[in-house]
N, C-alpha and C positions, 0 to 999 in steps of 0.2 A: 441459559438463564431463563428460567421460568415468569412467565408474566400473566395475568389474568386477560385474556382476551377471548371471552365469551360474552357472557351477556351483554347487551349493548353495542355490541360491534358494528352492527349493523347502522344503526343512526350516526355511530361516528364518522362511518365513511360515506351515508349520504350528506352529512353536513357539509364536507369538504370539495362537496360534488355537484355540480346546476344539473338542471334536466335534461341537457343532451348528453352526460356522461364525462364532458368535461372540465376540471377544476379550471376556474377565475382566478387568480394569480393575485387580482387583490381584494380578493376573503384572505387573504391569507391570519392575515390578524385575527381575523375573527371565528378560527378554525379552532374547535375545542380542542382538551389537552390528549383528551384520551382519541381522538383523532392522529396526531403524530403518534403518538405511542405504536398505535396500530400497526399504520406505516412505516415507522422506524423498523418493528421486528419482522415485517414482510421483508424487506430491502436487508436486512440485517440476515438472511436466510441468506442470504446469496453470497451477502461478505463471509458469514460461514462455511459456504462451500470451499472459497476462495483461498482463505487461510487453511480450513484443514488440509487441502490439496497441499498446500506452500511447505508447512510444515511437516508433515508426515513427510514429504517426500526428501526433504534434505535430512532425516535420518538414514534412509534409504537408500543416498550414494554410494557408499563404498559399494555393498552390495549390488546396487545397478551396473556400475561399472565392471566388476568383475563378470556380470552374467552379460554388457554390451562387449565386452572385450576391449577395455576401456578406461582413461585416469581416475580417481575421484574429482579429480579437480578442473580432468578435462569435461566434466559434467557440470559447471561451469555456463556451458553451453545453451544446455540445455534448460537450465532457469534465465539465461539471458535472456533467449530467444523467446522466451512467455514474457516478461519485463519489458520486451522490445514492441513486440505486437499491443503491447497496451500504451506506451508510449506514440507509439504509430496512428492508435484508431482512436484513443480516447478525445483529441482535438472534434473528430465529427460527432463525439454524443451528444454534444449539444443539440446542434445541427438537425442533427436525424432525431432527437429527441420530438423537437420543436413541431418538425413537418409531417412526423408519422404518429406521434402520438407517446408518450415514455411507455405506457403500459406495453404496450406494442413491441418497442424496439428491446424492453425490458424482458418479456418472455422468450422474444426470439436471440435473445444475447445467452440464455441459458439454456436455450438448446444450443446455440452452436456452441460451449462449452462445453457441452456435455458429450456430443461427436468427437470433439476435440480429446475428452476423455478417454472415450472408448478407444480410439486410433492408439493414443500415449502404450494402452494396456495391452497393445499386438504389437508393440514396434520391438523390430527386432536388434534393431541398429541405433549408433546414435545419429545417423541423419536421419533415421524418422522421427525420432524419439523428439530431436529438435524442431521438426515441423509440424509433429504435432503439437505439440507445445506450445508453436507458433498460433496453431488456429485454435487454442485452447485458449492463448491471451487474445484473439480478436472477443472471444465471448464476451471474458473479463474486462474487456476496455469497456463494454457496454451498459454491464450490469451494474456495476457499481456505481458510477459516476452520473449514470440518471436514475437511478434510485433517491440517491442525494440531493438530485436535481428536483425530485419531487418532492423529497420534506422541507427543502429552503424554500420552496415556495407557497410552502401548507402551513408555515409556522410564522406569529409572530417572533419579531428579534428579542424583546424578555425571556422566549420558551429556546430559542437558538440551542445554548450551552446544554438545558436540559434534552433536549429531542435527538443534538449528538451522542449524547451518552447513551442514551435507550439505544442508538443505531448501530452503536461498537459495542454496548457490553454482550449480546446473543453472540455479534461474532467473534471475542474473546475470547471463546469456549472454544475457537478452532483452535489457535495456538496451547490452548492446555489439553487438551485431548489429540491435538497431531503429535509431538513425541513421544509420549508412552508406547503411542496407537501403532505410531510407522515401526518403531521395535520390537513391538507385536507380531504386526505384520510379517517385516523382516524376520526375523525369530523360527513364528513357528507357521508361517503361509506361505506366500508369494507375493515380492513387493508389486506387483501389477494389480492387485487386490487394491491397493491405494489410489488408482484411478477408479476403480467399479465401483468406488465407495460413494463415488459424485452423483451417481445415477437416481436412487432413492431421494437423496435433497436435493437433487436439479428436479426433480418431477413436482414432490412435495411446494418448490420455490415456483415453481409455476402455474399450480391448483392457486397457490395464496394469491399469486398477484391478481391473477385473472378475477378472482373473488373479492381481494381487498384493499388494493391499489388503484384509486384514482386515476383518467385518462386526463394527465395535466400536461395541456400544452402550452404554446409560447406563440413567438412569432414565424406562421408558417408561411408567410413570406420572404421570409429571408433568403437569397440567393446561398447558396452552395458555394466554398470558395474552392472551384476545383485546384485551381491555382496553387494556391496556399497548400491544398491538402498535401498534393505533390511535394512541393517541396521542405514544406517542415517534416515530411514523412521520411525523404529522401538526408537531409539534415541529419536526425533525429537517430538514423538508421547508419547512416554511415558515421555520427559518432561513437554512439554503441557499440556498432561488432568491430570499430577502431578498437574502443579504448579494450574489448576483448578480445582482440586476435594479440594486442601489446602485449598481453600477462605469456604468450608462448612462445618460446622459441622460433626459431628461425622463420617467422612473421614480421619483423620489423617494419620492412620496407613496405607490406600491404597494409600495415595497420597504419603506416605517416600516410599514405595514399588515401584510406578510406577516414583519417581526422581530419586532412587538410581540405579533401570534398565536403566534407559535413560541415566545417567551419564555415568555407566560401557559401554553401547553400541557407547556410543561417544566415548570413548576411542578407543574400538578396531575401528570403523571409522577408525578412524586417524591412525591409525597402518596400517590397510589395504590401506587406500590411499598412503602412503609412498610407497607401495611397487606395487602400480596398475601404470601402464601407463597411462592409459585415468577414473581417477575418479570421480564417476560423483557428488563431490562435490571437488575441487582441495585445498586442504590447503595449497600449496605452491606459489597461487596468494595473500595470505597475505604477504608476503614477499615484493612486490611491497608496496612501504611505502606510495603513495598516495589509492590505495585502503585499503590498511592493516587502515589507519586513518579513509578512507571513511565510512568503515564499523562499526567500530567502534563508533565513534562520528554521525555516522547515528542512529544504532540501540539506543544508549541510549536518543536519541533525538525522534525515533521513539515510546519508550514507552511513553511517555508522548501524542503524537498523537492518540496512540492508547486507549489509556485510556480516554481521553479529550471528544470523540464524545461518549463514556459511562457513562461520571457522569454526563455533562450538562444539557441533558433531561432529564436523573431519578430525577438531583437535582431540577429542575424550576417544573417537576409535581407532585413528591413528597415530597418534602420539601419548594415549595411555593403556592402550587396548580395551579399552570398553566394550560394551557387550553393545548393540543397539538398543536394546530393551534400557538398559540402564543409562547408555547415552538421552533415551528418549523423559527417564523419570529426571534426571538432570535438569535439562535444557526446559524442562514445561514448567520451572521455578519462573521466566522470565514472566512468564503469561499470566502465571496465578496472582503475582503483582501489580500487572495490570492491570487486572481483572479488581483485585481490591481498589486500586485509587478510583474507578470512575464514579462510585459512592461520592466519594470527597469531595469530586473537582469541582462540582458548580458553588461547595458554601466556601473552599479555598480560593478561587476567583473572589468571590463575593464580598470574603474581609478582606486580600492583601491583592485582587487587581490584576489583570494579565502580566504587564510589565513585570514588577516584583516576583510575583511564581513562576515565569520562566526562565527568568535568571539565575534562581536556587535551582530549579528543577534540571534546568540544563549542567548546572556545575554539577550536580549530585550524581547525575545518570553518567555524565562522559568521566566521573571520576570511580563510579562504579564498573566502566566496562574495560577503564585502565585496568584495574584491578584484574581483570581475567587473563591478564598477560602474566600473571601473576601465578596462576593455578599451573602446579606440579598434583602429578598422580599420590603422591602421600599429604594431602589435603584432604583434612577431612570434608564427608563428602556434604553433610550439614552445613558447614561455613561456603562452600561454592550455589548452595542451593538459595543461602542468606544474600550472597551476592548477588546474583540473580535476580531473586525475590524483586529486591531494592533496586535495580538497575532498571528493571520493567517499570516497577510501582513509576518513579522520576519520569522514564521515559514517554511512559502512555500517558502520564499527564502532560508533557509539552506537546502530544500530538492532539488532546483535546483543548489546549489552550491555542494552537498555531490554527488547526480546519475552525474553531469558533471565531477567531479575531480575523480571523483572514477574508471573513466576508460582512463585517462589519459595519464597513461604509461603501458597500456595493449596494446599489440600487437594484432594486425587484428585477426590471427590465434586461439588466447585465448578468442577470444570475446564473444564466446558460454560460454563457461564455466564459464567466470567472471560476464554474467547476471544472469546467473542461482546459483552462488555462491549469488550475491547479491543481488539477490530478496528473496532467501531463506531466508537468514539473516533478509531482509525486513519485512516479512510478521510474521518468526518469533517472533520480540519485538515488532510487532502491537499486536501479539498474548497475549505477558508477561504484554503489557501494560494494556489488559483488565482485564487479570488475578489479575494482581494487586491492580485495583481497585476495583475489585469484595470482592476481599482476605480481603479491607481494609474495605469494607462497610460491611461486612459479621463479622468481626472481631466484629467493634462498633456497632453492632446491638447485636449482642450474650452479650459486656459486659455493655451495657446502658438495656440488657433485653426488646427489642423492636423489634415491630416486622417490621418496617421501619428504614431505617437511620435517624437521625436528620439532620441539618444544620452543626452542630459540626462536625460528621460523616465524611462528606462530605469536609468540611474547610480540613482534615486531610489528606483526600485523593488527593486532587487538591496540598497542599502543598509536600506530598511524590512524587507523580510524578514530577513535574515541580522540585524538587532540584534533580531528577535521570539527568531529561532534562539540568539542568543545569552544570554537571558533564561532559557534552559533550565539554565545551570550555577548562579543561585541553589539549583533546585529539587535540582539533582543532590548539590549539597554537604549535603543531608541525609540523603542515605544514611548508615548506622551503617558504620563503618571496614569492620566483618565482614559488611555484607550479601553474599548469596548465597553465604556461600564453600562451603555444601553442593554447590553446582553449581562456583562456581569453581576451589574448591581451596586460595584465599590465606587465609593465616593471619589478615587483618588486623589485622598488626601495621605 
């Protein structure tokens, strides 16, 4: 997405900035517009990395597979294991934001993604493939979440709505350019070319920050909870590669072993944060009843995301025989969608209010990705691109109505801790979403006795997610008529 950010660039980012280099957290109001803008598409360079990687590379499985020697689906894995690491590290970005500095931990989260890269693009195996990947999502748990960290702090709440939109629409552009791209790639390269690709906008993302990102800290006081890190790490870790070792055979009995350790370590968590001052996941920010929903009615909306960019190209190359190239012009309908609604969402908030438009929005998207349970190979291929379309437009609006309202009635002070709360959560049920599909096509492939999913398979899997997705407009119908309208502007009336 193209934006003007020359002239004047300059004074935007010292406005946002005192003379020792670091932003005051309460100028934030008083930070001009074209100041976020800035730093939104600085920080927005990095979610572009992050998505193009995501995407291009789930075109990419079948193919991977066959050159690791290896399922599609047990590749699985190998996007866990990236979901997993960001779920793991993203709790201390706060933390490490606060005491080192975000610019700081922000440049050095994109190199070590970008090592992370390079490794991806030598492995020969899937257990490397899986560790790298792993230390490809320590980058990612970094980059993102204080990036963010530092436009909630740069931005009055009126400019909120507006300043997320500028921070997703640049990286929209990954999901519409990762499928064509990876079937490109695959096609007529080699898909390890879709790691190299990182290299050029990891470098590029780190001229920018160093240039025009703000050195905004927090409180670097704050104790470290090593405690905490431990064990919600340990939690966190052994629900994941649970709920992923359940989707395969003759795993059972490790996978009830490694749920029922994650469950008991969540427990003591929560024990131990009651009684920690500073922990570095806070359970007592659910209490705020717009985040406590945010989170909620996000992550059940986020499994079905998270799953969606996992059955669409297994199911167009495996159970229609799609080409990747054409699986990839397919599947980038979701994004181009998205990409249209973020225009709209701040004047549709505006007239009809959080509450109202995520309630439609969410019936709209989970009854659009029902619909893909839908698609046989004699479909035209127009009417699957329609669906699509529609199913992103819906969906990319509840994820800019859920990260806007979700920090609503957080105070400046708690702004660390409520990203890094909520992206955890985030990344998390992207995590349960893959899990799930995996779980489901591994299921009816073991009782159809096949060694692929069918179409059937698949119908089964599209329609479990999209009704979990759909389960999210109980939560949403609790929003107060007037939440957010500091940020939104609607009267809720």
């Amino acid at each position: 997405m193209s934006a003007d950010v020359g002239d004047g660039l300059a004074p935007a980012v010292e406005a946002v900035t005192s003379g020792s280099g670091k932003t005051d957290p309460s100028a934030a109001s008083s930070s001009p517009t074209r100041g976020y803008r800035v730093i939104a598409l600085v920080v927005a360079s990095a979610l572009f990395m992050q998505q193009l990687d995501g995407t291009v590379l789930t075109v990419a499985l079948p193919t991977m597979a066959r050159d690791l020697g290896t399922t599609a689906t047990s590749l699985s894995l190998a996007l866990t294991s990236y979901l997993l690491a960001l779920a793991l590290f993203i709790p201390a970005s706060g933390t490490l934001a606060d005491r080192f500095g975000s610019r700081s931990i922000f440049c050095s989260a994109i190199v070590v993604f970008l090592v992370g890269s390079i490794l991806c693009a030598q492995a020969a195996s899937l257990p490397v493939l899986v560790a790298a990947r792993f230390l490809q999502g320590i980058g990612g748990a970094m980059m993102v979440p204080v990036g963010r960290l530092v436009l909630l702090r740069s931005v009055a709440k009126e400019d909120m709505v507006q300043a997320l939109s500028w921070l997703v629409m640049p990286a929209l552009i990954g999901p519409i350019l990762g499928p064509p791209l990876g079937g490109f790639i695959v096609t007529w390269l080699d898909w390890r070319w879709i790691f190299y690709l990182n290299i050029p906008i990891g470098i590029l993302g780190v001229i920018g920050s160093l240039l025009l990102v703000p050195e905004v800290s927090g409180d670097s006081r704050a104790r470290f909870d090593i405690s905490g890190f431990f064990l919600s790490g340990l939690s966190l870790g052994g629900l994941l590669f649970g709920f992923e070792l359940a989707s395969r055979p003759g795993t059972g009995i490790v996978a009830l072993i490694l749920l029922t350790i994650g469950a008991v370590l969540a427990i003591a968590y929560v024990r131990h944060a009651r009684r920690t001052p500073d922990p570095i996941l806070d359970p007592s920010l659910m209490r705020i009843p717009t985040f406590r929903l945010s989170v909620i009615g996000g992550s059940l909306t986020r499994i079905t995301q998270g799953a969606q960019p996992f059955l669409l190209p297994l199911m167009f190359q495996l159970g229609f025989g799609l080409s990747a190239a054409k699986t990839g012009t397919i599947t980038m309908a979701g994004a181009v969608g998205a990409l249209a609604m973020k225009a709209l969402a701040p004047r549709v908030l505006r007239r009809w209010g959080f509450r109202r438009s995520l309630i439609v929005s969410g019936l709209v998207s989970s009854a659009g990705y029902a619909t893909c349970a839908l698609f046989r190979p004699d479909w035209p291929t127009a009417a699957m691109i329609g669906i699509l379309a529609l199913s992103g437009f819906f969906t990319s609006f509840q994820f800019t109505g859920f990260n806007a309202i979700a920090y609503a009635d957080v105070d400046k002070e708690r702004m660390s801790a409520a990203t890094s709360f909520y992206a955890t959560f985030q990344q998390l049920t992207l995590s349960l979403g893959i899990c799930t599909a995996a779980t489901v096509l591994e299921l009816g492939t073991l009782i159809e006795g096949r060694q692929t999913p069918t179409l059937a398979v698949f119908s089964v899997a599209f329609l479990i997610v999209a009704a979990i997705s759909a389960s999210a407009v109980i939560w949403n119908r609790r929003f107060a008529p007037d939440a957010g309208a500091e940020m939104s502007g609607h009267s809720g009336e």
